[in-house]
C-alpha positions in Angstrom: 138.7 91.8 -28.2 139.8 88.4 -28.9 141.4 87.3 -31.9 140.7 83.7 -30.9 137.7 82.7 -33.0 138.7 78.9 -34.6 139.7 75.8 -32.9 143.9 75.1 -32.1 144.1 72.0 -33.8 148.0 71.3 -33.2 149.9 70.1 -30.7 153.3 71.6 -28.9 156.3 69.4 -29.9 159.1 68.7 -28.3 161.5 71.5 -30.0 158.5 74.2 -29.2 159.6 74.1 -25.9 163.3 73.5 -26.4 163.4 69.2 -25.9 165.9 68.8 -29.1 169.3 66.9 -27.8 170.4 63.5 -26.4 173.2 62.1 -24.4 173.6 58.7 -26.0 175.0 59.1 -29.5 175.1 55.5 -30.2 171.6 55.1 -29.7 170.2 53.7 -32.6 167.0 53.8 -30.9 164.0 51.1 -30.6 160.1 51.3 -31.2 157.5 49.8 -28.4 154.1 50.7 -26.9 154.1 52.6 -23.5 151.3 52.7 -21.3 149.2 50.2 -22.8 147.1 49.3 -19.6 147.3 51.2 -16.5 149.3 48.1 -15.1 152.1 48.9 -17.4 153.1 52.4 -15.4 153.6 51.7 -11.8 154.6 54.5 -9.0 156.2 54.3 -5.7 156.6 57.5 -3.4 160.0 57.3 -2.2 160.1 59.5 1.4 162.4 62.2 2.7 164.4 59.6 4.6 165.1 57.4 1.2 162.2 54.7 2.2 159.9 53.1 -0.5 156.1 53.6 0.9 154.2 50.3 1.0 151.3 49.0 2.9 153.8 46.7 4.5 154.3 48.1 8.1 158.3 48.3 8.6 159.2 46.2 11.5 159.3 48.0 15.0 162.4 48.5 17.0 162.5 47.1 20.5 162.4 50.7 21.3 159.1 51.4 19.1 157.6 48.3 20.9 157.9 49.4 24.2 157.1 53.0 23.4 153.6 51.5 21.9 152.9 50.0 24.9 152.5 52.4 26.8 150.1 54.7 23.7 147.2 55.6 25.4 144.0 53.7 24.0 140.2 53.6 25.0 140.6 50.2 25.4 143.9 50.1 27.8 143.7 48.6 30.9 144.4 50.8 34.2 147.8 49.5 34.6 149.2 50.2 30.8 148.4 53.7 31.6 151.3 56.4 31.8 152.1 57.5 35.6 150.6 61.1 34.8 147.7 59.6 33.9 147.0 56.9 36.5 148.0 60.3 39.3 144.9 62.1 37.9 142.1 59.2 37.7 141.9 56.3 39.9 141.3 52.8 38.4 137.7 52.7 40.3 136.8 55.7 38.1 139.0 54.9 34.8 136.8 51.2 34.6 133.4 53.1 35.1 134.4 55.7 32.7 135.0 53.0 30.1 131.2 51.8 30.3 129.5 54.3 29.9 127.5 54.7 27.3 127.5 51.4 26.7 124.4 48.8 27.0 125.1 47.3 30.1 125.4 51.1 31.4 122.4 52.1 33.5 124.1 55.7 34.3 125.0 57.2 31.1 126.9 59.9 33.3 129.5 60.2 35.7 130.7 63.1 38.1 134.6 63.1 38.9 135.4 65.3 42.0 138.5 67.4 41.2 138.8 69.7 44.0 142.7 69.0 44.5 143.7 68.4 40.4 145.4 72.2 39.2 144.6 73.2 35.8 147.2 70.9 34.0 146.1 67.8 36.1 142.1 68.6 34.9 143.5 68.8 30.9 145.2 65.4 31.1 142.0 64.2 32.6 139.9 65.4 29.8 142.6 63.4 27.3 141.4 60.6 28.7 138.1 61.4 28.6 138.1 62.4 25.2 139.6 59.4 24.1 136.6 57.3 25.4 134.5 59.4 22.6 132.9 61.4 25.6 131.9 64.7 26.7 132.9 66.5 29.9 132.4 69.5 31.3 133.9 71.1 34.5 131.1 72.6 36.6 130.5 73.4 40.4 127.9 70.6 42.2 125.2 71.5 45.1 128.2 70.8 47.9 130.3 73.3 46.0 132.7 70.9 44.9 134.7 71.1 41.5 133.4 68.2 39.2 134.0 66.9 35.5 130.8 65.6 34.4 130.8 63.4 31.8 128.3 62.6 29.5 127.9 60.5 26.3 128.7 62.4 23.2 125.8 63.0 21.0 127.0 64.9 18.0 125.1 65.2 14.0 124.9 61.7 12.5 128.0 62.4 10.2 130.0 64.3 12.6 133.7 63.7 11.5 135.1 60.9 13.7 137.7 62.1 14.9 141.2 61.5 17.6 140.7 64.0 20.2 142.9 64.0 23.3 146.6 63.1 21.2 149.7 65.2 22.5 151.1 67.8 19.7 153.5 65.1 18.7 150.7 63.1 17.6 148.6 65.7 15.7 148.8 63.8 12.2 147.4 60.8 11.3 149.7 59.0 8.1 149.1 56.8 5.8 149.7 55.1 3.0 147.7 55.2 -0.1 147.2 52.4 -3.2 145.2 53.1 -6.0 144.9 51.3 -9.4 143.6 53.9 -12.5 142.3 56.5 -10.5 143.5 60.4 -9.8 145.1 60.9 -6.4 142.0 63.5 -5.7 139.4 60.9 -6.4 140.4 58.4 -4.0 141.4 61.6 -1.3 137.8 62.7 -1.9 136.1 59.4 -1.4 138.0 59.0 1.9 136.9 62.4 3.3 133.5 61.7 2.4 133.2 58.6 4.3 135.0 60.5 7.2 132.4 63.2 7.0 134.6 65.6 6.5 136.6 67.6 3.6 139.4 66.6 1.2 141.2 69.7 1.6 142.2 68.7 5.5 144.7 65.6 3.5 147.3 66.7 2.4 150.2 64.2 0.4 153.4 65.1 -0.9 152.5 65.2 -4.6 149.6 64.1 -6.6 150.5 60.5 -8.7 149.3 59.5 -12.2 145.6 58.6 -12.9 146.9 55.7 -15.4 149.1 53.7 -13.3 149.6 51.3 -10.0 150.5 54.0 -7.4 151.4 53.9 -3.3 152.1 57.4 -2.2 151.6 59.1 1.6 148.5 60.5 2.9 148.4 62.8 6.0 145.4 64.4 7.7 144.1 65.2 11.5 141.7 64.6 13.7 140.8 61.0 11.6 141.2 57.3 13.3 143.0 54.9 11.3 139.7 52.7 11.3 137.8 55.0 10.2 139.5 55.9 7.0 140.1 51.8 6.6 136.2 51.7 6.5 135.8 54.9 4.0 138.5 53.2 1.9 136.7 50.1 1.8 133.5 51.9 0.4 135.4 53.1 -2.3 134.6 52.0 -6.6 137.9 50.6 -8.0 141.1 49.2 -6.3 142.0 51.0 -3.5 143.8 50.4 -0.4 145.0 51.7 2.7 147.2 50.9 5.7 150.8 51.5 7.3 149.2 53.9 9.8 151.5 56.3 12.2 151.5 59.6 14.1 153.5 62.5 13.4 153.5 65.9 14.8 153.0 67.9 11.4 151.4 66.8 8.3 153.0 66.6 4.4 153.3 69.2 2.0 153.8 69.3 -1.9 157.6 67.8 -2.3 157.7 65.8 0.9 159.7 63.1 -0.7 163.2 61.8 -1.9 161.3 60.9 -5.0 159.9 58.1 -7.1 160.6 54.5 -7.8 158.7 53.8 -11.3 158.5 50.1 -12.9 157.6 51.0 -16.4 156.6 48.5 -18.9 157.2 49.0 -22.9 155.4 46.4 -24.5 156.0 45.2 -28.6 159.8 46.2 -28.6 161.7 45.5 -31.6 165.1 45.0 -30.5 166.8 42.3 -28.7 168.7 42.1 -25.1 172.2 42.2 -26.8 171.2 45.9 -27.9 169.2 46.8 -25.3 172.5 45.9 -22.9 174.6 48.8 -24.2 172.4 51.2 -24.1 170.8 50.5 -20.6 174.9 50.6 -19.8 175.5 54.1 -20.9 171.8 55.1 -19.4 172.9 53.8 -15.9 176.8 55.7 -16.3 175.5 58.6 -17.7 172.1 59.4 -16.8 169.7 62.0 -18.9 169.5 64.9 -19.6 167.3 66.8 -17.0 164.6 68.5 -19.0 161.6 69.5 -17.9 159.0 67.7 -19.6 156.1 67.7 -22.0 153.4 67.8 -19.4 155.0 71.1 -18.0 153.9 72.5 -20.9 150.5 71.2 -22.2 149.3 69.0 -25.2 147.8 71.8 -27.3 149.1 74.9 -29.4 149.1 76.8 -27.0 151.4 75.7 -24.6 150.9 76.9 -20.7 154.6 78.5 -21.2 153.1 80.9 -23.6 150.6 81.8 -21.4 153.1 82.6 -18.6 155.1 84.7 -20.9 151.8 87.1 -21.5 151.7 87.3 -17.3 155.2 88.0 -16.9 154.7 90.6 -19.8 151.6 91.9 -17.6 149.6 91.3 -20.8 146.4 89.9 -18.7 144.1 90.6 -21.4 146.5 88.0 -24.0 146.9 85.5 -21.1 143.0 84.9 -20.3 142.6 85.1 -24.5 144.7 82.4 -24.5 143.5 79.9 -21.4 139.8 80.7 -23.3 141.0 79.4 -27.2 139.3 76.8 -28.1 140.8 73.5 -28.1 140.4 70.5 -30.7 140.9 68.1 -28.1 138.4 69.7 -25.7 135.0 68.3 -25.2 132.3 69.0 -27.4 130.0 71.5 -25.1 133.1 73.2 -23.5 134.6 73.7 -26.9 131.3 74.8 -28.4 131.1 77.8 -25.3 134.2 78.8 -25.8 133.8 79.2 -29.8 130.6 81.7 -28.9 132.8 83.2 -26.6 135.9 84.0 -28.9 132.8 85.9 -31.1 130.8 87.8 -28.7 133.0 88.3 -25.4 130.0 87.7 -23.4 131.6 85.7 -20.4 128.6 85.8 -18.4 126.2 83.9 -21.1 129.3 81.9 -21.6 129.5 81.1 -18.0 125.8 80.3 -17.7 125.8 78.2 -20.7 128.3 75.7 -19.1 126.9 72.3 -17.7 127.8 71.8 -13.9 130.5 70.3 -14.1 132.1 72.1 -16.5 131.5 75.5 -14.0 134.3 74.0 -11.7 136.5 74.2 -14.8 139.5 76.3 -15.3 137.8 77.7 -18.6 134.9 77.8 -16.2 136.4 79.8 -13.4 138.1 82.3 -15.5 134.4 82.7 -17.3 133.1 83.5 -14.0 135.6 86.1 -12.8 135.4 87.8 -16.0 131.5 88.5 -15.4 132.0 89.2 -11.4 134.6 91.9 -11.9 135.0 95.3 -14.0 135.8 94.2 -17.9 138.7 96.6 -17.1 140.0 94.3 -14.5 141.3 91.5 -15.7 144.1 90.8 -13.1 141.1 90.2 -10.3 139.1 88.0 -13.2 142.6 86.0 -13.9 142.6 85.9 -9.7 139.2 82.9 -9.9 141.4 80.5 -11.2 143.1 78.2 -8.5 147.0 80.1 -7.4 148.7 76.7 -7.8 147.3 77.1 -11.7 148.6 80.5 -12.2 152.0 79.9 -10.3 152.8 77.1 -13.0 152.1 79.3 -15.9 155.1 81.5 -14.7 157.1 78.3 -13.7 156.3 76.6 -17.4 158.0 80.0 -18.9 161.2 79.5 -16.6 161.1 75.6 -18.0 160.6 76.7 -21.7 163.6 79.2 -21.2 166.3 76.1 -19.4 165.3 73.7 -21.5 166.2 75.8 -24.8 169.5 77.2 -22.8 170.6 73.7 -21.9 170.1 72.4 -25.2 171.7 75.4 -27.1 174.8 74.8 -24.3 175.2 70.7 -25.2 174.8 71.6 -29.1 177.9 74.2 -28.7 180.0 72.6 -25.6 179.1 68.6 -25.6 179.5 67.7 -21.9 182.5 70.2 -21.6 182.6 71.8 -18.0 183.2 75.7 -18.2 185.1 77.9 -16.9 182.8 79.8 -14.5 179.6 77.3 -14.7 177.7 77.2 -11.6 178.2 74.1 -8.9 176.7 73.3 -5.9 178.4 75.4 -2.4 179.2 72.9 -0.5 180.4 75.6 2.6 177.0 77.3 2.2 174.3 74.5 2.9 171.2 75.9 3.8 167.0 75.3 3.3 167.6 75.7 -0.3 170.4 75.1 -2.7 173.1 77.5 -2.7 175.4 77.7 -5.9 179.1 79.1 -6.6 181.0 79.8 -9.7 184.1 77.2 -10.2 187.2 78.3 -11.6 188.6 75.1 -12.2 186.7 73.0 -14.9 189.1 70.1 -14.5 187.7 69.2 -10.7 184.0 68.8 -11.9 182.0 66.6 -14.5 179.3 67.6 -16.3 177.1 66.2 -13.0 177.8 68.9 -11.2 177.0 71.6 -13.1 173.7 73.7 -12.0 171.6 75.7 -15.0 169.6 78.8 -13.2 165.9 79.1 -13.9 165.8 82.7 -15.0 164.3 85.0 -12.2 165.2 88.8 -10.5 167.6 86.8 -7.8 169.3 83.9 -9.8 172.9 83.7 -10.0 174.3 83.4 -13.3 176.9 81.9 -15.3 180.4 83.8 -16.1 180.1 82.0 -19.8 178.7 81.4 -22.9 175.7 80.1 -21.2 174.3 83.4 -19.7 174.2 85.0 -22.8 171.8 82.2 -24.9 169.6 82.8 -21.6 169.8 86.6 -22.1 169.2 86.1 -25.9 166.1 84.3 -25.1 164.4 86.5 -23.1 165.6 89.4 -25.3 163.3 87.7 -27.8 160.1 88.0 -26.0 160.6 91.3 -24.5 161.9 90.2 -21.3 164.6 90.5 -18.5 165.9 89.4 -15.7 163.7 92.1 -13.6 160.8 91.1 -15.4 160.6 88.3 -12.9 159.6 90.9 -10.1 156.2 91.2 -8.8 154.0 92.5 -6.2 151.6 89.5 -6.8 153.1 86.6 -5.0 152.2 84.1 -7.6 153.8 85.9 -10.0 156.9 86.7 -8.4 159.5 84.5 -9.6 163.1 84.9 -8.0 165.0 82.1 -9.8 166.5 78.6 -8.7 168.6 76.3 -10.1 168.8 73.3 -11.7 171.0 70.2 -12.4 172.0 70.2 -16.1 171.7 66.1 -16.3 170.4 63.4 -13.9 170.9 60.2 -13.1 168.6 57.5 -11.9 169.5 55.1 -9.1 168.7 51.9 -8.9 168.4 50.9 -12.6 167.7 47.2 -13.3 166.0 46.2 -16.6 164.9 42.9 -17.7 163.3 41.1 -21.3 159.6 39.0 -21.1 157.8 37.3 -23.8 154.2 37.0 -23.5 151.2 36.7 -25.9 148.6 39.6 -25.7 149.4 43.4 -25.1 146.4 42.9 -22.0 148.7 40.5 -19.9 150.5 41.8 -16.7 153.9 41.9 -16.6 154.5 43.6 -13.6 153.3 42.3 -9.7 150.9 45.2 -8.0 151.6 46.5 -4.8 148.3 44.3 -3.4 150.2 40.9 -4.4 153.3 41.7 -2.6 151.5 42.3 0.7 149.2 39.5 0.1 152.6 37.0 -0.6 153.7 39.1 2.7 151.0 38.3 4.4 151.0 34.7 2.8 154.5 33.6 2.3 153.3 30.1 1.6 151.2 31.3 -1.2 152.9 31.3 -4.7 152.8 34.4 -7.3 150.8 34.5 -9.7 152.4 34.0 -12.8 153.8 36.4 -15.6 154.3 36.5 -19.1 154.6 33.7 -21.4 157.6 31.9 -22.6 156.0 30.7 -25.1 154.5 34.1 -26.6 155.7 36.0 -29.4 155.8 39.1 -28.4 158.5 41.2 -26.0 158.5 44.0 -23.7 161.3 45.8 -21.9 160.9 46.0 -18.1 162.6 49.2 -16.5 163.1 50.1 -13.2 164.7 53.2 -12.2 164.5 55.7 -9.3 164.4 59.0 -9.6 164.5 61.9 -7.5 161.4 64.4 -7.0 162.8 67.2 -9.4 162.8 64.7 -12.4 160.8 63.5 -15.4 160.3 59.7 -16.1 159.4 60.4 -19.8 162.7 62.0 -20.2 164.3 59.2 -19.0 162.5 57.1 -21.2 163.2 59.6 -24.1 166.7 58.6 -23.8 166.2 55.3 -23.3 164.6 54.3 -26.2 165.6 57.8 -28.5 162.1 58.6 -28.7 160.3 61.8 -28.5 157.6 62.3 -26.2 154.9 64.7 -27.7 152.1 63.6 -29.3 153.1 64.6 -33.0 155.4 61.8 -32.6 153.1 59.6 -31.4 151.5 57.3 -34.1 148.5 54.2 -33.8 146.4 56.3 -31.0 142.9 55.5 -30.6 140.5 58.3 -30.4 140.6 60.5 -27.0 137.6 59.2 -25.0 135.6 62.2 -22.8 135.9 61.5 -19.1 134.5 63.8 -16.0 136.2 66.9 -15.2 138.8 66.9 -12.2 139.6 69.2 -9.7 141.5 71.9 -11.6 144.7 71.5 -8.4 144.4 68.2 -9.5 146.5 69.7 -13.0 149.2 70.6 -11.1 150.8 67.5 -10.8 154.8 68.3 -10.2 157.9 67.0 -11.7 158.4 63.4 -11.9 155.0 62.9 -12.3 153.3 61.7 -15.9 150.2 63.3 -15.0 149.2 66.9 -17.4 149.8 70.7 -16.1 148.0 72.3 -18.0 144.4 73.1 -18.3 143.6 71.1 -21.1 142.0 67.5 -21.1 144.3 65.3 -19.3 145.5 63.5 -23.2 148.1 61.1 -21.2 145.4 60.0 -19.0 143.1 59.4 -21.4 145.0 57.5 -24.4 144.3 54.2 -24.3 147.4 52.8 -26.3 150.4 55.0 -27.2 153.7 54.1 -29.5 156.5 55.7 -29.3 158.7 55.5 -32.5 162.0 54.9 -31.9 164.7 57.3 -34.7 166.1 55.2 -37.7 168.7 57.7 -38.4 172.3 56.2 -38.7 174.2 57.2 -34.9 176.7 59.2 -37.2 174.4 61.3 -38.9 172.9 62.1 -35.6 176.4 63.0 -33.8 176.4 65.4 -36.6 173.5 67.1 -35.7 174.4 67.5 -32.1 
C-alpha cells in the first residue's frame, strides 16, 4: 500500500545529488537571466568526424563531383548511365520506359524481352525500373519468352514515397534538421506524417532542447529528399531542412563528437575586466564534469531515488514513487494520482486519465498495473518505455560519481593519486579501456577517469574507492548489486573523466535595450547571407542600450553538461531552489515519454515530470556573494 498520499511540493537541489564544489576559487561570481527567449540557447550537433551540421551543403570534392555524375536518377539521360546499366537496357527501351505513365503516354505498359539477362542482369534492371516509380513483374508471354512487364504503380493514396532501387551503400537518406522552440519529436513526427509513414523509421543521434535554436542530423530509409523538403514545409513554426546525403547505415543515440552551444545570459552585473579572468581560468581549466540536474529531475523525488529502489529490487517502492504526486504536475494528472495514492485502484485511475495523459509515463505504469497480477509488479514496471527505466539505474550511477567526485576535490584539490585510474593508451578498443598509474607526477588532474559504479568497473587503489564503497554501503548496496538478468537493469560500470574542458571558447559583451531583442544570428540567416552574400545582417543589440548580456560560445563533447559549464562560469547553482523571479509554470501538451530521455549535454529534462526547463519562461540565476576566501575555505 502506498504511503504516498499528499503532493511533493520540493525540489531536488544541487547537493541532493552531490553538485556541491567548484574549480575556480577566485570566482566571485555574477548574476544574469538565462534562457530568456528561446533565441537565447542555441544548439549545434557537432558529428563523429568533428564537423558542425548546417544546412549549408559542404563543398564537393572534384572526386564527389564526378562520382555524382554518374548517381543514377529517373531523370538521367541514357548516356549518364553506369556501363552495367546501359548492358542490361538499351537506350530505345530506357527513353520509352521514362514516359510511361505520363500524359503524352498512350501505352501505360511496356514488355522488356529478357531471354539472355541471368538473374543478376534482371535485378539491376528492376533498379532502374523502380526508380522511374514503376512496377514490373517478370512473367512468361504467349511465344514463351521471358518478359518484365512494367506497369504504372498504383499504390493507397498516402503510400510512403519512397527510394526504391539504391545499392546497400545508399540505404539511408540524411539530413539535416533546424527547428526554433520545438521538441526534436515534434518536428520528426510532422515529417513522417507528411511522408505517410512513422516517426520511429528516423532515427538522429540525440534529441535537442525544445527552448532553443537547434540543427542536429536526421537519418531514415526508403524517403526522397523532396519529399521530406515538402513535409517540412507543411510544418507550424520554424522549421527547416536540407544538406541531403546517402549513407549505408542510419544514426543511433550518441552519433556525434558533440555540441557547439551559443548561450546568451542576458542583465549581467559585472563588467568585461571581471568577466576576462574568469573566462581565462574557464578556458585553462575547464569544469568539473558532473552530471547534471536534468539527470535527475526537478521534483522531491529525484529519478536517482527511483533507481536505487530498482537496483534494491524494491519494485513495489519504485512504481510508489514514479506515481507520487507532484506539485508541479498538471491539475487532472495530479488530481488521479492523489485518488490513486488512497485507493490503489490503477484501473479507475487509468480510466480516469484524459487521452493524452494515457500515453503518459504515470499513464503507462497505471495501465500495466491493471493488465498484470497486483503481485507482479516487475511486468507492470515493464509498460513504461526501456529507454525510461534504463535511466533510472543510470541516474543512481550519476548520484553516486557526482557525490564521490566531490567528496575526492573537498579532501585532495586537483592532487593526482597514487593508483587513480587513466586512460590505456596500449588497450584502445570500442569502448574506453582504463589502467591504474603509479606515477602521479606524469598526469594532471585531466586525465584522471572516476568509474560509474557497476559489477565490472575497475576501481581506484585510493582513497577514492572507499567514499564510493561508503556510499553504496549507505543504501544497502554493492558492487554486485549492479547484476541483473533484466537487461535494462543490468549495469556493468564505465568511466568517467573527473573534469572537462570545452573547446573553442570565445565570449563576447553587448548592450541592448529590452530582454526580447536577439543577440544571437539563427542558423536560417547564415544560410540566407550564404545564399546572399550581398545581403547585409540584420542588426544586433544596441549600443545605445542600458542593459548587458554575456555571449558564450563553447564546444563540448557529447558526455557533457552545458549547465555545468555555466555553473562554473558564472558560480551559480543550477536547481530550481536557487532560482529566483520565475513566472508561473504554464501547462503544455504531453510529449512522447522517449522524448524524456534526452542524454548528456543536452538541457532538455530526464525525468518523468513536466519538462520545468522547457517551460519557464524567464529564469535568474544568482550569482554567490561570498568573499573567494571564505569559499576556498569551504572547499
Amino acid at each position: 500500500m502506498s504511503s504516498v498520499t499528499t503532493v511533493m511540493s520540493s525540489v531536488t537541489t544541487e547537493p541532493d545529488v552531490g553538485i556541491t564544489q567548484y574549480l575556480n576559487q577566485e570566482n566571485p561570481g555574477f548574476s544574469g537571466r538565462l534562457k530568456e527567449r528561446f533565441s537565447d540557447f542555441n544548439v549545434i550537433e557537432i558529428d563523429p568526424q568533428g564537423n558542425l551540421v548546417s544546412l549549408i551543403p559542404p563543398p564537393k570534392s572534384a572526386e564527389e563531383l564526378a562520382k555524382e555524375a554518374l548517381v543514377p536518377r529517373s531523370e538521367c539521360e541514357y548516356g549518364r548511365l553506369p556501363p552495367e546499366e546501359q548492358d542490361v537496357i538499351s537506350e530505345q527501351d530506357y527513353t520509352q520506359l521514362q514516359t510511361i505513365g505520363k500524359a503524352e503516354d498512350k501505352k501505360p505498359k511496356m514488355d522488356i524481352v529478357v531471354n539472355n539477362l541471368d538473374k543478376i542482369s534482371r535485378k539491376i534492371l528492376h533498379g532502374i525500373i523502380k526508380r522511374q516509380e514503376l512496377k514490373a513483374e517478370t512473367i512468361t508471354n504467349e511465344a514463351n519468352d521471358k518478359i518484365i512487364r512494367v506497369v504504372v504503380s498504383t499504390g493507397p493514396k498516402n503510400q510512403v514515397v519512397g527510394v526504391r532501387g539504391r545499392s546497400k551503400e545508399e540505404k539511408f537518406l540524411h539530413f539535416n534538421l533546424y527547428k526554433e522552440n520545438q521538441t526534436t519529436s515534434e518536428c520528426i513526427s510532422g515529417i513522417a506524417r507528411g511522408c505517410g509513414t512513422k516517426d520511429r523509421y528516423f532515427t538522429t543521434a540525440g534529441n535537442k532542447d525544445k527552448r532553443g535554436r537547434t540543427v542536429q542530423r536526421v537519418a531514415v530509409s526508403q524517403i526522397k529528399p523532396e519529399t521530406v523538403e515538402k513535409s517540412a514545409k507543411k510544418l507550424r513554426g520554424v522549421v527547416a531542412v536540407g544538406n541531403y546525403s546517402y549513407h549505408p547505415q542510419g544514426l543511433r543515440l550518441g552519433d556525434l563528437k558533440g555540441n557547439r552551444f551559443q548561450i546568451v545570459v542576458k542583465d549581467i552585473d559585472i563588467d568585461d575586466a571581471k568577466i576576462c579572468p574568469i573566462m581565462d581560468h574557464f578556458s585553462e581549466h575547464g569544469f568539473i564534469n558532473y552530471f547534471g540536474m536534468q539527470r535527475f529531475g526537478t521534483s522531491n523525488i529525484s529519478t536517482h531515488k527511483i533507481g536505487l529502489a530498482i537496483l534494491r529490487k524494491d519494485f513495489d517502492a519504485a512504481i510508489d514513487l514514479i506515481l507520487a504526486p507532484r506539485e508541479n504536475q498538471f491539475t487532472d494528472l495530479r488530481s488521479t494520482l492523489l485518488k490513486y495514492a488512497a485507493d490503489q485502484d490503477a484501473k479507475a485511475a487509468f480510466n480516469s486519465l484524459s487521452y493524452r495523459f494515457k500515453n503518459s509515463i504515470e499513464g503507462k505504469l497505471l495501465y500495466g498495473l491493471q493488465s498484470c497480477h497486483s503481485n507482479d509488479k516487475i511486468n507492470a514496471l515493464k509498460k513504461v518505455p526501456v529507454g525510461i527505466r534504463q535511466m533510472y539505474g543510470h541516474a543512481y550511477q550519476s548520484y553516486i560519481w557526482n557525490n564521490v567526485v566531490s567528496r575526492r576535490i573537498q579532501d585532495h584539490g586537483m592532487q593526482v593519486l597514487e593508483g587513480d585510474l587513466v586512460e590505456d593508451k596500449d588497450n584502445i578498443t570500442h569502448r574506453l579501456n582504463v589502467k591504474h598509474l603509479e606515477k602521479p607526477e606524469l598526469h594532471t588532474i585531466h586525465d584522471v577517469y572516476i568509474p560509474l559504479p557497476g559489477y565490472e568497473a575497475k576501481l581506484p587503489n585510493n582513497k577514492t574507492t572507499e567514499y564510493m564503497m561508503d556510499l553504496l554501503k549507505v543504501d544497502g548496496l554493492d558492487l554486485q548489486s549492479f547484476r541483473n538478468l533484466t537487461r535494462e537493469y543490468d549495469l556493468p560500470g564505465d568511466y568517467r573523466a573527473m573534469l572537462t574542458k570545452a573547446s573553442d571558447v570565445s565570449w563576447r559583451t553587448v548592450q541592448y535595450s529590452s530582454n526580447e531583442d536577439d543577440l544571437v544570428h539563427s542558423q536560417l540567416e547564415i544560410v540566407a547571407r550564404h545564399d546572399a552574400p550581398d545581403q547585409p545582417m540584420r542588426k544586433l543589440g544596441d549600443e545605445a542600450g542600458s542593459l548587458r548580456a554575456l555571449v558564450v560560445e563553447i564546444s563540448l563533447s557529447s558526455s557533457c553538461y552545458a549547465t555545468m559549464a555555466l555553473r562554473e562560469i558564472m558560480r551559480v547553482k543550477t536547481d530550481l531552489r536557487s532560482m529566483k523571479n520565475q513566472e508561473p509554470e504554464e501547462e503544455e501538451e504531453i510529449e512522447n515519454p522517449e522524448d524524456l530521455v534526452a542524454e548528456e549535454n543536452q538541457d532538455g529534462a530526464e525525468n518523468g515530470d513536466n519538462k520545468m526547463d522547457d517551460l519557464k519562461r524567464t529564469i535568474e540565476l544568482v550569482g554567490e556573494t561570498e568573499p573567494a576566501e571564505k569559499k576556498s575555505k569551504q572547499m
